[in-house]
N, C-alpha and C positions, 0 to 999 in steps of 0.2 A: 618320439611321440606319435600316437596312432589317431587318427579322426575318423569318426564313422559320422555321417548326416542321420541321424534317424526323423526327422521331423523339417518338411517344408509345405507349408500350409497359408497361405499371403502373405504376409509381413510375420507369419513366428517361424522360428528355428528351434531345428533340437540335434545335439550332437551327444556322441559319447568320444570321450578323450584317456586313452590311456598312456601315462606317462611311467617309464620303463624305473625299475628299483632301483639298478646302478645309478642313473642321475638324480634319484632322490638320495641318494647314498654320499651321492657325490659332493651335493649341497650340502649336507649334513657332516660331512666328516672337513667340509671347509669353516663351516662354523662352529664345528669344537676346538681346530686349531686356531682362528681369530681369539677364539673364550679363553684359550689356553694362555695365548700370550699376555692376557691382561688380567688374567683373573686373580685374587688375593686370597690366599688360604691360610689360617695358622699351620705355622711349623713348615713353612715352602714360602721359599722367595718368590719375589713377582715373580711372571711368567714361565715358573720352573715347575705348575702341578702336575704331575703325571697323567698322560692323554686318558688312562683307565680309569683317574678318578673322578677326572673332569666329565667324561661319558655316565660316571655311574652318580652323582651325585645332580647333573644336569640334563641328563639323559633325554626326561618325558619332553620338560622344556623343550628344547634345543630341536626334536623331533618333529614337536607340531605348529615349528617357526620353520623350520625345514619344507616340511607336507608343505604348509600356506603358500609358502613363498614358490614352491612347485606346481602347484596350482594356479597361479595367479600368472606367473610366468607361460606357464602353458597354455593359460586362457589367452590372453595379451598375443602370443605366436599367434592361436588360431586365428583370432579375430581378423590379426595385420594379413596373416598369409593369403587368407578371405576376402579381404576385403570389404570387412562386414562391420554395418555403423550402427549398434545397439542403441533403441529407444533410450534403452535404462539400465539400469544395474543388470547383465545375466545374471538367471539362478543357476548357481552351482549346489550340487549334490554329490556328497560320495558316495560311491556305488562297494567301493572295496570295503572290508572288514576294517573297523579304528586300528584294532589293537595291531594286526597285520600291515596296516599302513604309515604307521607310526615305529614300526620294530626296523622295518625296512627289511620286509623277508620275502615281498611279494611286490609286483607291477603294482601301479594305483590305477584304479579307475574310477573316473567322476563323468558325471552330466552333466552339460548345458544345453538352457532356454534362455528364450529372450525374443524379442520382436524388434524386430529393424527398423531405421528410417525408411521412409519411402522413395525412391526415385525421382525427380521433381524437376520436370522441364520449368524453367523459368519461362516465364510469358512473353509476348512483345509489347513492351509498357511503352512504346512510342507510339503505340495504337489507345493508348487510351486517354477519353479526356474528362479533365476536369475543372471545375468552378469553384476558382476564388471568391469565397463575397468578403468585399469590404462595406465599411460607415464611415462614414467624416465627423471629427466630436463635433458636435452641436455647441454653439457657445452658451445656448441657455443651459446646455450641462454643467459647465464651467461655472456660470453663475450660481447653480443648484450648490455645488461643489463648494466655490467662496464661500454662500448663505450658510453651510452645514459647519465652516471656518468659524465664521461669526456667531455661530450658534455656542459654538465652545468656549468662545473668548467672552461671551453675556458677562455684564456683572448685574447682580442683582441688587434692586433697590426697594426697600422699605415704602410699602404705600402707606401714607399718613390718613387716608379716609377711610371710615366703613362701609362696606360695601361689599357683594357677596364672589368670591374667588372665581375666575374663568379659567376657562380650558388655557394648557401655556403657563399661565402662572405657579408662584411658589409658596406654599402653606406651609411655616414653622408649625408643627406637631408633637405632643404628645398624646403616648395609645399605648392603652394596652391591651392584649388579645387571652383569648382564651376561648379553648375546643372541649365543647361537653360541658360549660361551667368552669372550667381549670387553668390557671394559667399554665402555659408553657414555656419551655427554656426560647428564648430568640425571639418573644414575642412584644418586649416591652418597650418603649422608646421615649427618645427624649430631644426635645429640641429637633426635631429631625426636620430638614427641608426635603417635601415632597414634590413632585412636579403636578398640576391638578391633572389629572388626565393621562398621565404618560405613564413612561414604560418603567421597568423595573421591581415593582412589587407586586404580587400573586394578584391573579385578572378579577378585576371587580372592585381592587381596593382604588385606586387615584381617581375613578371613575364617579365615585362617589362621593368625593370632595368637593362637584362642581356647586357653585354655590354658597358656601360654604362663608360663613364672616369669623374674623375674627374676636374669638370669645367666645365663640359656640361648641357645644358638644354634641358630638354624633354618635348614634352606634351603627357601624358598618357590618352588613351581612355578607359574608365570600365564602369563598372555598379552596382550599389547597390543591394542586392539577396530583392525579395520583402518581407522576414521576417526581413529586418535591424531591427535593434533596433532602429533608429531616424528615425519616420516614417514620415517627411517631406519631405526623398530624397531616403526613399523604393522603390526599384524596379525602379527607376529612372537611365539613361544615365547619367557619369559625366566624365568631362574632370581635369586631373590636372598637373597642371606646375610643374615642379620637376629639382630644381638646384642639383648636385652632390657638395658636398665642400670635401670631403673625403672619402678613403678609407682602408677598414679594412679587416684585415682577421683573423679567429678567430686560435689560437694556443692550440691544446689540452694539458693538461701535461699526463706525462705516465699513467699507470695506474698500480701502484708501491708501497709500503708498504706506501710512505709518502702519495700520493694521498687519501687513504681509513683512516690513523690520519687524514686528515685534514679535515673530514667531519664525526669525530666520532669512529672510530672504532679502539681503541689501540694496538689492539692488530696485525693490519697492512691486508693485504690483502687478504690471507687467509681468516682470520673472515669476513668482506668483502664478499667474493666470498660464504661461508657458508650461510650467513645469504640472500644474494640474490638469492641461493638454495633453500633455506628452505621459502621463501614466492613464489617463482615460486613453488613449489610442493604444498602450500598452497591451491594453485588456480585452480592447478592439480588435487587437493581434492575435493575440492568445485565441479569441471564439473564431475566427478566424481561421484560423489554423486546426482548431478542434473541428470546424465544418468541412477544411478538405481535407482530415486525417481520413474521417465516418467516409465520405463518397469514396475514398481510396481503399478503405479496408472493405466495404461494399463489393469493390469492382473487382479488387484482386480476389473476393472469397467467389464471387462469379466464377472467376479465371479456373480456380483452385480445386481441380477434380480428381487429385489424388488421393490413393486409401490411406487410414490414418493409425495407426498402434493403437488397438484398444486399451491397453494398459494407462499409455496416455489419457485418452479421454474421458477412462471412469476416472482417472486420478483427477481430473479437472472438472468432471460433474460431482463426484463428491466432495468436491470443496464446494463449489458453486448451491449445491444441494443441505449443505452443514448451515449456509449463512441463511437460506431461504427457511430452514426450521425452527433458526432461532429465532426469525425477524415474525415469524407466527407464533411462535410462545411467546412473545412479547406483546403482540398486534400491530406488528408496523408492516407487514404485506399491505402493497398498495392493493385500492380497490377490483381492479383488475384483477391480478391476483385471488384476491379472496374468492371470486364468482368460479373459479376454477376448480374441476376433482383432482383430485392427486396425479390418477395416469396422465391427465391433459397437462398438467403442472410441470410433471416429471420428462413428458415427451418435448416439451419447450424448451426445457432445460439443458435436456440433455441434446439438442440441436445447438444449443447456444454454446454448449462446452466441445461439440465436436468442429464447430464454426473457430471458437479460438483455438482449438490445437492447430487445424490446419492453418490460419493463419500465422500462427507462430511459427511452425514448422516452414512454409515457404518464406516469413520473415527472416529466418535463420540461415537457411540456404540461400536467399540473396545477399547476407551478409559474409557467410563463408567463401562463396564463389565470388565476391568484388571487397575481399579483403578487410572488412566493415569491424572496427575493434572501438570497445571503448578505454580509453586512455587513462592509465593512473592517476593522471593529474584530474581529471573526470571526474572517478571515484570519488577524490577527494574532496570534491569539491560537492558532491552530491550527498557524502556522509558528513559534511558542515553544514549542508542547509537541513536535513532530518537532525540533525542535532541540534541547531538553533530554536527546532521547534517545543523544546525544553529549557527552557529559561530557566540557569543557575544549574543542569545537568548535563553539562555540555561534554564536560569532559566526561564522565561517564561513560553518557553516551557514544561516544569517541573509542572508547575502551571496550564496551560490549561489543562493536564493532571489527575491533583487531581479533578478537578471540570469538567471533561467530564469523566462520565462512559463510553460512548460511543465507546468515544475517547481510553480510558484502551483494552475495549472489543475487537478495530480493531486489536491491538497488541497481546490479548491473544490467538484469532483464529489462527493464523499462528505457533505461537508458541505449541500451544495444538495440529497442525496437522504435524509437524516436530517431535513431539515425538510419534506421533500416529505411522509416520512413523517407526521410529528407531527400535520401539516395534516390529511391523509385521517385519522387516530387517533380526531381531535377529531370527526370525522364520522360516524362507524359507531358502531355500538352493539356497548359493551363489557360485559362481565360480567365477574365475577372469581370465581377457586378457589383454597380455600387447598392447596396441595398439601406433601411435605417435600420439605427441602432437596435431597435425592438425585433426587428425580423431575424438581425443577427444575433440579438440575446436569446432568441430561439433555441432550444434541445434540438438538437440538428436527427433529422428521422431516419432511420438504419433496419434492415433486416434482420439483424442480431445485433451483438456486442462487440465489442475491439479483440483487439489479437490478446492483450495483455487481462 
């Protein structure tokens, strides 16, 4: 095998590689006698077909798993002999004649490009520091917490007087609606309990129940929001007729050792009030941790002045760039955004996309140089909970999972750069502030985006 460099230009390469006929000959005449020994032919016993037939009946085959396999081989040398850590897939090109490199009458010769990783002194992260902020739950949170308990467990009670419906309360109804004059499919109802005031039906309808006695008939003016889910009457004016036949008002019960047995918890209210602590602190953890991820990924894209594979960063500005088009054909660009021209949009972006390669890149390199893997058991446990997010598709999902690499690969990136984190975490110098809960439910503020 010959290498010539013809291309070194920052991070790209370019080489030509000539790899001599005899070893492509060689390959090739060891894979027709493998074919031979196994191969079935009428009127020939196994492994008995004559080498000339087997050559003339599989010949083209056999040749251009040969070539591949010679190529790929001889990429593989260069790369190791080199010492060279490709961003991404090399392109390879033939340079030699097909039909000549497949007869095996002639040398092959192919090109390769490609763009390298970059070099990348790790930093001194025992020089950098950072802030933990924690909250302590608040017990009036807890209590907020119980009150949203008891709110579930109401039962509702039949008011015997008349008198006109308050906000809270529950209005047995019949309605029926209709857009333009017309009824519609979904629109008619019966008996239904509504909450006066509350959530759940298209904005404007509970709202207008306030008041409201029983035995009364209303016509209710609203409008459907234009992303309804029945897009025959999205974004559409509708009127609907609304009988009152009853009214309810919901009765909390206490919220008392028997309340917390009766939804699991035996050992009464106390445990209860523990266990609605310890997932509100849960959560306290979690932003927590999202707050010193941001200052860490911050400090290290500080650090981070290495050149980056361009191939890499369009490939991550045109993702980043794909979601931002669609989020404008839709209108969901935040306001920001909108007040933006394209080049100013475009040059943000693609700052934001060059910010996550390099950080991913030196996240990578600190996990290959301190041994940083994520663990099968990992995996699994990662492709159970994106599974579980499909109630009744589980297994499926499970499945789609074994038969997409891809698919494995999107899950192992996040997880390999959570541990990258932890690593560097345990190396910098931390401090901590207690702060409240509202300053830590804060979007914690960043120069860019995360690595991922």
């Amino acid at each position: 095998m010959q290498v010539t460099e013809t291309l070194s230009d920052g991070l790209k390469r370019g080489y030509t590689v000539v790899v001599e006929a005899a070893e492509i000959e060689q390959r090739r005449s060891q894979k027709f006698a493998d074919l031979g020994r196994t191969l079935r032919l009428p009127g020939f016993r196994p492994g008995k077909v004559p080498l000339p037939l087997v050559r003339q009946r599989f010949g083209r085959e056999v040749s251009a798993e040969a070539l591949q396999e010679s190529v790929n081989a001889a990429t593989s040398q260069m790369l190791s002999d080199r010492g060279l850590r490709p961003a991404g897939e090399p392109r390879v090109d033939l340079v030699s004649d097909a039909a000549a490199a497949l007869g095996g009458t002639a040398d092959v010769e192919f090109t390769i490009e490609m763009e390298l990783l970059p070099e990348i002194t790790l930093p001194d992260f025992a020089g950098l520091q950072l802030t933990r902020l924690t909250a302590e739950v608040p017990a009036e949170e807890v209590d907020k917490a119980l009150g949203r308990i008891a709110e579930r467990q109401a039962e509702l009670v039949e008011v015997s007087e008349t008198r006109p419906a308050e906000k809270g309360e529950v209005l047995t109804l019949d309605f029926q609606g209709r857009v333009e004059g017309t009824a519609f499919e979904g629109g008619t109802g019966t008996d239904m309990d509504v909450e006066v005031a509350g959530a759940g039906f298209i904005p404007g309808f509970t709202e207008q129940l306030v008041g409201m006695q029983v035995g009364e008939t209303r016509t209710l003016s609203c409008a459907f929001p234009d992303d309804y889910q029945a897009k025959a009457v999205a974004g559409k004016p509708a009127e609907f007729e609304v009988t009152a036949k009853a009214l309810k008002r919901k009765v909390l019960p206490p919220i008392d050792d028997e309340l917390a047995r009766k939804i699991g918890f035996d050992e009464g209210l106390e445990e209860l009030r523990r266990v609605i602590s310890d997932s509100i602190g849960r959560e306290y953890a979690q932003m927590s941790r999202m707050h010193l991820k941001r200052q860490l990924l911050d400090a290290l894209a500080g650090l981070a002045s290495f050149p980056i594979p361009q191939g890499l960063a369009d490939l991550e500005f045109n993702q980043i760039w794909r979601r931002i088009e669609a989020d404008r054909e839709a209108g969901r660009l935040d306001e920001a955004d909108r007040a933006k021209d394209e080049a100013s949009l475009r040059e943000e972006y693609r700052a934001i996309a060059d910010r996550r390669v390099r950080l991913g890149l030196l996240l990578s390199e600190i996990g290959r140089l301190n041994g940083i893997t994520v663990a099968a058991e990992e995996m699994t446990r990662a492709m159970r909970a994106e599974a579980q997010r499909y109630p009744g598709q589980e297994a499926q999902v499970m499945e789609f999972f074994r038969k997409t690499p891809q698919a494995i690969e999107g899950l192992r990136g996040p997880l390999f750069e959570e541990k990258g984190v932890d690593f560097v975490i345990d190396q910098v110098q931390v401090s901590e502030r207690v702060v409240s809960p509202e300053e830590l439910a804060k979007e914690p503020e960043s120069t860019g985006a995360a690595a991922g």
